[in-house]
N, C-alpha and C positions, 0 to 999 in steps of 0.2 A: 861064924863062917861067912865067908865074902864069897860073891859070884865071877865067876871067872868070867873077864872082860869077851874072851876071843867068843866064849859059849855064847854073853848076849849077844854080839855082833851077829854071828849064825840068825838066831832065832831074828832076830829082827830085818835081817834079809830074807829070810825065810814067809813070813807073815807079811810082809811087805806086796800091795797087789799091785801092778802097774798099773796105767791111767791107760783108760781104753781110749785104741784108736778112734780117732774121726772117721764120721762115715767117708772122706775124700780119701783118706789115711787109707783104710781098710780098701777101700776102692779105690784106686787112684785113676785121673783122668787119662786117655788115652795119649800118646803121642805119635806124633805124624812121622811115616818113615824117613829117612835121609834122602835125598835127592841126589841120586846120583851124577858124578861128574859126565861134562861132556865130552873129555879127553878118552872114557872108558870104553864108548860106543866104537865098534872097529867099522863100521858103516857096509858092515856087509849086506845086509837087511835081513839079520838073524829070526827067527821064530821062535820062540819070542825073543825078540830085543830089549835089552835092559829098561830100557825107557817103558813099553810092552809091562813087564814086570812090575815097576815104580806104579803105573795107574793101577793096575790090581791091588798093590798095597795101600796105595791111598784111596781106593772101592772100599777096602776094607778096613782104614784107619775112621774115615768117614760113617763109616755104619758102625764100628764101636764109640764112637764119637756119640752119635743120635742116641743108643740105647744107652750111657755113662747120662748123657743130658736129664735124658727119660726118668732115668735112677737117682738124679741128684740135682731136681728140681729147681733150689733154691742155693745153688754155688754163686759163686762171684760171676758177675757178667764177663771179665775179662777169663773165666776158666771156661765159659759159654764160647 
């Protein structure tokens, strides 16, 4: 009796464990919002103004920034 080809393929995708992610993987570094265009601002002096908006986001890209640092100690200086 021979084993049917398709059955081993199965099983051996089956039993097959992937390669665990990197702590950077699993965590990945933050990234900084997009900077909004200049053309976008209608200069009305809205509350808040897009620009208004952008430093909050980068308030807050910045502080998950420190706390991904905190958490992954020993990254590449250029991910620092």
């Amino acid at each position: 009796m021979t084993a049917n080809p398709a059955i081993l393929s199965d099983n051996a995708a089956m039993t097959s464990i992937p390669p665990s992610p990197s702590p950077q993987e699993a965590d990945p570094m933050p990234v900084p919002p997009a900077q909004p265009d200049f053309e976008l601002c209608c200069g009305n002096g809205c509350d808040p103004c897009i620009f208004d908006l952008h430093d909050l986001a980068m308030d807050a890209y910045r502080q998950a920034l420190r706390a991904w640092r905190l958490r992954h100690p020993d990254a590449a200086p250029e991910a620092r």
